[in-house]
C-alpha atoms as an extended CHARMM CRD file, in Angstrom:
* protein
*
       149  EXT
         1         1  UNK       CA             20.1380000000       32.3570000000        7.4630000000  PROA      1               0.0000000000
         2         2  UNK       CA             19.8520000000       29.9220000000        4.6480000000  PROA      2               0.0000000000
         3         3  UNK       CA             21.4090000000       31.9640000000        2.3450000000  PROA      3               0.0000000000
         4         4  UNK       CA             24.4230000000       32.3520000000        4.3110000000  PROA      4               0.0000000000
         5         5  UNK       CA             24.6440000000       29.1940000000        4.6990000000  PROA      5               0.0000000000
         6         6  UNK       CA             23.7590000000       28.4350000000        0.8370000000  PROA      6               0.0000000000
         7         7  UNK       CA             26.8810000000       31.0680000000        0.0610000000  PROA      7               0.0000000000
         8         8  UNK       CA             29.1480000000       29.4330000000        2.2310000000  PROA      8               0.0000000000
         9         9  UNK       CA             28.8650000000       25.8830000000        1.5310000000  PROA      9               0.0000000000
        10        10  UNK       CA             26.7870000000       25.7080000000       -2.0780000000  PROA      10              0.0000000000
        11        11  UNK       CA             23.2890000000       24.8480000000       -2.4520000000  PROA      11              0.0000000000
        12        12  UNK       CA             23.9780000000       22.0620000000       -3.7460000000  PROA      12              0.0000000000
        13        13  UNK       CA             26.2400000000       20.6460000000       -1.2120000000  PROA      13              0.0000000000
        14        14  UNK       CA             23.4420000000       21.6670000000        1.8310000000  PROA      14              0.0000000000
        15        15  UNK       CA             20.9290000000       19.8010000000       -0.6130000000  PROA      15              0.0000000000
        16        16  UNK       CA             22.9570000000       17.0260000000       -0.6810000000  PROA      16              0.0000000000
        17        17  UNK       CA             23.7180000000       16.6230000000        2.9860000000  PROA      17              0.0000000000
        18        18  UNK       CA             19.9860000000       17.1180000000        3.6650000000  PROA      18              0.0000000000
        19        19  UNK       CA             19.6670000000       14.1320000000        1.2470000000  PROA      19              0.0000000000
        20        20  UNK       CA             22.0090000000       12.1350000000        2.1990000000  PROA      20              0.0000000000
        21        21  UNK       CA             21.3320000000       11.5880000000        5.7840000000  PROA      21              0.0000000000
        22        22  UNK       CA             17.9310000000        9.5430000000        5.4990000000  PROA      22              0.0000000000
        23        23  UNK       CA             19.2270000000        7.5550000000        2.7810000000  PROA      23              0.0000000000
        24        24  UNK       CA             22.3020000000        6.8630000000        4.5350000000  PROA      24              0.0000000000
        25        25  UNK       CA             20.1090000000        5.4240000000        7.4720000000  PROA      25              0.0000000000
        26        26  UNK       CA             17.8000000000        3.4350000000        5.5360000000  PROA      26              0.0000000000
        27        27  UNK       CA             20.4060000000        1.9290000000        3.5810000000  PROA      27              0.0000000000
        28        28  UNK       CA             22.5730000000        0.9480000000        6.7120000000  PROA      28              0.0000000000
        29        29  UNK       CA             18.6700000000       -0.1500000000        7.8550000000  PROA      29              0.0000000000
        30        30  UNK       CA             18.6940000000       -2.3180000000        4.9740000000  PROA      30              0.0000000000
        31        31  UNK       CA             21.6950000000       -3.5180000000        4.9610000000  PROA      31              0.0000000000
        32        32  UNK       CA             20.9250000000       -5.0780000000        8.5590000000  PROA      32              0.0000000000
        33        33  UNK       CA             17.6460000000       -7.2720000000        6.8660000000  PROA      33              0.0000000000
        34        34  UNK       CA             20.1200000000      -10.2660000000        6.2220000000  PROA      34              0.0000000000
        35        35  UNK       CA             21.3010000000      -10.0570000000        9.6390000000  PROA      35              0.0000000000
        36        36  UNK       CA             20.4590000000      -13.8590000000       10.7910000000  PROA      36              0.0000000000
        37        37  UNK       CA             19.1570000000      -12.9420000000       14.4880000000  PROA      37              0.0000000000
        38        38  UNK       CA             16.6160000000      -10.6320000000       13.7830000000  PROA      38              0.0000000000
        39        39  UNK       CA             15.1670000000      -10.4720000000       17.7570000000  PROA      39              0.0000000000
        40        40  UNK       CA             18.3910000000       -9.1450000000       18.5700000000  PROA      40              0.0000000000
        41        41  UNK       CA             18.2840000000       -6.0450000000       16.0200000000  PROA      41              0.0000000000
        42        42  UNK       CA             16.8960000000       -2.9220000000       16.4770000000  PROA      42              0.0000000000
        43        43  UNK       CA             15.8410000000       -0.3290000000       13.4290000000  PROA      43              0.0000000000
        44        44  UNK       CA             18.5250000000        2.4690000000       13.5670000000  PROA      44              0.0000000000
        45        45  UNK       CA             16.9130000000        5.3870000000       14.7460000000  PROA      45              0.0000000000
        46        46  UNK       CA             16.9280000000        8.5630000000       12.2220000000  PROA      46              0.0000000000
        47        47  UNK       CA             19.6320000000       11.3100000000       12.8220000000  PROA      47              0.0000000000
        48        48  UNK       CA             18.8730000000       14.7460000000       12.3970000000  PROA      48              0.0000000000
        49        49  UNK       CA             21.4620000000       17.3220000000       10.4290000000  PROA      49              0.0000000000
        50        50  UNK       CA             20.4550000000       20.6520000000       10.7120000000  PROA      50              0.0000000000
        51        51  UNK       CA             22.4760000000       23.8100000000        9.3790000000  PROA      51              0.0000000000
        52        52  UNK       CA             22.5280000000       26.7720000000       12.1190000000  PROA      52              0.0000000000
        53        53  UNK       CA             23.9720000000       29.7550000000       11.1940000000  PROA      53              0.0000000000
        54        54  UNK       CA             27.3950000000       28.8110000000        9.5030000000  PROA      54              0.0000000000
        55        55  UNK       CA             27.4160000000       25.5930000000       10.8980000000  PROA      55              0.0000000000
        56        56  UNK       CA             26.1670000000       22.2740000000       10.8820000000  PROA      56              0.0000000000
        57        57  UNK       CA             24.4170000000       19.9580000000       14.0290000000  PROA      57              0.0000000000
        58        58  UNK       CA             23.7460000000       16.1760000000       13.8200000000  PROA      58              0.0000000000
        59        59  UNK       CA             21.5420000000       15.3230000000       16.4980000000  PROA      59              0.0000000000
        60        60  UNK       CA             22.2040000000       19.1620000000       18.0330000000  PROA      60              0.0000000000
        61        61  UNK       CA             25.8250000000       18.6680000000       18.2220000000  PROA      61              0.0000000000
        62        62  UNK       CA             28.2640000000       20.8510000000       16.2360000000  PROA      62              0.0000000000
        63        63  UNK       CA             30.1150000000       19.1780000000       13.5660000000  PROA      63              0.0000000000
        64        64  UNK       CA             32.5270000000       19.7620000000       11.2330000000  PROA      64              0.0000000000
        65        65  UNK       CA             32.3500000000       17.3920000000        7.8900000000  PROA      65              0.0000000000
        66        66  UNK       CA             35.7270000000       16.4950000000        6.9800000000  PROA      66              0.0000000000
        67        67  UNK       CA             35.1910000000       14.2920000000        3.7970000000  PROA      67              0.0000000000
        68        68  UNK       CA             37.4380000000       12.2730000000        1.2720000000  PROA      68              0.0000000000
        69        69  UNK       CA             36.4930000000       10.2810000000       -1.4110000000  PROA      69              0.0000000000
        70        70  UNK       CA             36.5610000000        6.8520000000       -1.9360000000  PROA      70              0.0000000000
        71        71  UNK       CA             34.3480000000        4.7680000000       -4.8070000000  PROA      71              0.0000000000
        72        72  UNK       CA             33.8310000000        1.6190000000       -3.1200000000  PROA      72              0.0000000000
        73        73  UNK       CA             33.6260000000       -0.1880000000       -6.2760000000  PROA      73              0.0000000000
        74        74  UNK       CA             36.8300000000        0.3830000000       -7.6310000000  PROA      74              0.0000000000
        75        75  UNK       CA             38.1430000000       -1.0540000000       -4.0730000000  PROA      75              0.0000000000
        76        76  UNK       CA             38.3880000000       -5.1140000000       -3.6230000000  PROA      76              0.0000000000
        77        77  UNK       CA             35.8230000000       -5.0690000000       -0.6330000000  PROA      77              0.0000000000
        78        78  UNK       CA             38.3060000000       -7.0490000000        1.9660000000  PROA      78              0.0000000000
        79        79  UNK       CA             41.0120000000       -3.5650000000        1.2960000000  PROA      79              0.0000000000
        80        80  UNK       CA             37.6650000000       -1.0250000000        2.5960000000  PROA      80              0.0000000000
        81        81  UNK       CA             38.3920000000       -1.0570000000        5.8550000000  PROA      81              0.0000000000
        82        82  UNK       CA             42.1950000000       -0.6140000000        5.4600000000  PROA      82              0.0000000000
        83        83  UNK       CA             41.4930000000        2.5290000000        3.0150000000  PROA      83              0.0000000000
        84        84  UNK       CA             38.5950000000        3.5530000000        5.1390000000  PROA      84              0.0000000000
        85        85  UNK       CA             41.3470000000        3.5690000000        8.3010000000  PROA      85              0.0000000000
        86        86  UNK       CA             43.9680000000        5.3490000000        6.1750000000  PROA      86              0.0000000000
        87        87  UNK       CA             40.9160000000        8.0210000000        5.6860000000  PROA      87              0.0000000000
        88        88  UNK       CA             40.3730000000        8.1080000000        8.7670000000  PROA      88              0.0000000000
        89        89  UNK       CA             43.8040000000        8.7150000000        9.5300000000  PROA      89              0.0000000000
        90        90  UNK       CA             44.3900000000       11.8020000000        7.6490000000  PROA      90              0.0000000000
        91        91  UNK       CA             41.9510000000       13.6630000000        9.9450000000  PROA      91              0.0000000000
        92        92  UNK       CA             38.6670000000       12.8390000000        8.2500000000  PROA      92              0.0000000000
        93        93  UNK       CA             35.3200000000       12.2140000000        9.6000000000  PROA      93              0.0000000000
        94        94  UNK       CA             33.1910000000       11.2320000000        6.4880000000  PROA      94              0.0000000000
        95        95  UNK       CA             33.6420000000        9.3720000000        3.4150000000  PROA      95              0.0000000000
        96        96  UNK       CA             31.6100000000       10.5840000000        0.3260000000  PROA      96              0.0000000000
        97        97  UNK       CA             31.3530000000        7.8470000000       -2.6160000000  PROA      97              0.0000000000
        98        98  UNK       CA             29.4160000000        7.7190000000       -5.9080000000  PROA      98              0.0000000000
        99        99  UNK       CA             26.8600000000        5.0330000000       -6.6210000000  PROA      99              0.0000000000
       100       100  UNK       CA             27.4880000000        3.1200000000       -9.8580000000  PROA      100             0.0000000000
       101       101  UNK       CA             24.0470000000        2.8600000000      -10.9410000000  PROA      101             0.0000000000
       102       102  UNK       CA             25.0100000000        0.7670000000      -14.0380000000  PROA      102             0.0000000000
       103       103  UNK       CA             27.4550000000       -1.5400000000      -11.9600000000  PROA      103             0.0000000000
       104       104  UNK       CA             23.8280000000       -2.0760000000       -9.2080000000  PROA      104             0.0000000000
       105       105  UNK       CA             21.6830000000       -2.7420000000      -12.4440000000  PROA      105             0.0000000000
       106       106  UNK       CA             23.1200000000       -4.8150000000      -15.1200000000  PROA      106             0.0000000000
       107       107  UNK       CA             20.1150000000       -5.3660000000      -16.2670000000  PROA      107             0.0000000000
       108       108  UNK       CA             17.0540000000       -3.1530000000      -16.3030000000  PROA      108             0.0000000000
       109       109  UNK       CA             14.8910000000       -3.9520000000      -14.1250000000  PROA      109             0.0000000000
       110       110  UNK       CA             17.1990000000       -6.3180000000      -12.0430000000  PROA      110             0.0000000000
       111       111  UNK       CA             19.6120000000       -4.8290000000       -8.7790000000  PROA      111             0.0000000000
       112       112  UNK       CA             22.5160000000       -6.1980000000       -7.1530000000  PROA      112             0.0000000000
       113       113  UNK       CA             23.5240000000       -4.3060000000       -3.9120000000  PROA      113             0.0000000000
       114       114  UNK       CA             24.6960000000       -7.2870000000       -1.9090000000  PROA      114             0.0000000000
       115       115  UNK       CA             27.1740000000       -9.1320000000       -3.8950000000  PROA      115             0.0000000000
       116       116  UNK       CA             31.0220000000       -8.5690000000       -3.9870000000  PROA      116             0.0000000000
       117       117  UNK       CA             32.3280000000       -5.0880000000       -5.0430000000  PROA      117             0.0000000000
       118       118  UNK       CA             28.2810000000       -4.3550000000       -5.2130000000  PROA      118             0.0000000000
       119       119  UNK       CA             27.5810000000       -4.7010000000       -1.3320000000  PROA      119             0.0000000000
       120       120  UNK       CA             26.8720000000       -1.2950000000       -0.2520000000  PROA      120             0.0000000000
       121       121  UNK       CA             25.7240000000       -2.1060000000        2.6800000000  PROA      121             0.0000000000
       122       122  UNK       CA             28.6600000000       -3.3750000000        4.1490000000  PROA      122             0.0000000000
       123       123  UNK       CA             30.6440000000       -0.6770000000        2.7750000000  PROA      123             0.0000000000
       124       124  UNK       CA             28.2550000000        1.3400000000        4.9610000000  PROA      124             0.0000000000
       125       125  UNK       CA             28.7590000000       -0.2840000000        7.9380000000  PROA      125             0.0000000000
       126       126  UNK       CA             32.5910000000       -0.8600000000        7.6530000000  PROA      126             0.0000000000
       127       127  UNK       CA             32.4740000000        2.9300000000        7.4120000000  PROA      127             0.0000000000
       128       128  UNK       CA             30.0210000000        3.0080000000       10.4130000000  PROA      128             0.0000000000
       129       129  UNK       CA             31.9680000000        0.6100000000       12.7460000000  PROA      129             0.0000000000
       130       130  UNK       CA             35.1760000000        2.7480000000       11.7750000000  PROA      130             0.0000000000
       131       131  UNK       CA             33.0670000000        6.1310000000       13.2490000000  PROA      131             0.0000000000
       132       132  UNK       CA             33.1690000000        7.3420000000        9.7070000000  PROA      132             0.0000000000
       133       133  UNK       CA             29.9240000000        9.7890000000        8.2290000000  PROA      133             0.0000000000
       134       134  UNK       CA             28.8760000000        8.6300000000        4.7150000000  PROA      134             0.0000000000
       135       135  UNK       CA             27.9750000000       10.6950000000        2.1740000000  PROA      135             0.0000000000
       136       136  UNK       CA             26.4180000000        8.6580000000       -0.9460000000  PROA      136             0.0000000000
       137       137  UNK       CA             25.6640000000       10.1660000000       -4.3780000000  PROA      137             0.0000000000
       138       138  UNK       CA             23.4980000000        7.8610000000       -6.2300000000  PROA      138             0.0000000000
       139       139  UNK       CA             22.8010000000        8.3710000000      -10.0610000000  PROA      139             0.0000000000
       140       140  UNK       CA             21.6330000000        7.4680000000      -12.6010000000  PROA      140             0.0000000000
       141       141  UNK       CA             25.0960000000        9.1620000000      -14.2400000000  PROA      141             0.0000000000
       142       142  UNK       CA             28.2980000000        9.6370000000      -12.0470000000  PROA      142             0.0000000000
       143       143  UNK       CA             30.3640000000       11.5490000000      -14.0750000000  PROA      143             0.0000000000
       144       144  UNK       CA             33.5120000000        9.6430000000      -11.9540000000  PROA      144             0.0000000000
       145       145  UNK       CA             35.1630000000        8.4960000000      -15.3810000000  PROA      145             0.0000000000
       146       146  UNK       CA             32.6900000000        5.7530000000      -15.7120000000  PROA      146             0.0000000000
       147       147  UNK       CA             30.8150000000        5.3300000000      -18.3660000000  PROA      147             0.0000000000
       148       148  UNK       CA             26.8440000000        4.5550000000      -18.3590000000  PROA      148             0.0000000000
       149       149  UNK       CA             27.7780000000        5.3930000000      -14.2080000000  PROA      149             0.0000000000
């Protein structure tokens, strides 16, 4: 079964989905730490993605990922949710985006996630409250014409 599944989409791809799932939920968990009311929030509970035969189940219901791109950080954060809509609008139920490791760490040893263009976070959740699917691909190297990425 996995290898039909491996054939059809990649290996790499069902690796990546596998992946991405948890670390989408923990980041979106994250995200929701500066959130002032804290007795009002609940932790998100974890989503399962499961490949059966030649298709894939989140939380045992088919779906189909439908995915564009879109590199939050070469978007001006208050245009996401416009571009995220216009996604959206084409038919498509994800959004997959690099991570600019380099552009989170200017220096090493020091991260920036929550500041400007660097606020994944709410990238996340402008996705989420749009019913979007993220796909992230964190680096160390992006290979997205960005250099150090």
């Amino acid at each position: 079964m996995l290898q039909s599944i491996f054939r059809r989409y990649g290996k790499t791809n069902v690796y990546v989905l596998a992946f991405v799932v948890p670390l989408l939920v923990y980041f979106l968990w994250l995200g929701q730490k500066s959130v002032p009311d804290v007795s009002q929030r609940t932790r998100p509970r974890m989503q399962s993605l499961t490949a059966t035969g030649r298709h894939f189940r989140l939380d045992d219901l088919p779906i189909r990922i439908l995915s564009g791109a879109m590199h939050y950080f070469r978007v001006v954060p208050d245009y996401w949710r416009d571009r995220l809509r216009k996604l959206k609008a084409m038919g498509l139920n994800t959004v997959e985006t690099y991570i600019a490791w380099n552009l989170h760490e200017p220096v090493p040893g020091r991260f920036d996630f929550s500041t400007g263009m660097r606020d994944l976070a709410r990238f996340i959740r402008t996705a989420q409250s749009l019913d979007l699917h993220v796909i992230i691909r964190p680096g160390p190297y992006i290979c997205a014409e960005w250099d150090n990425g």
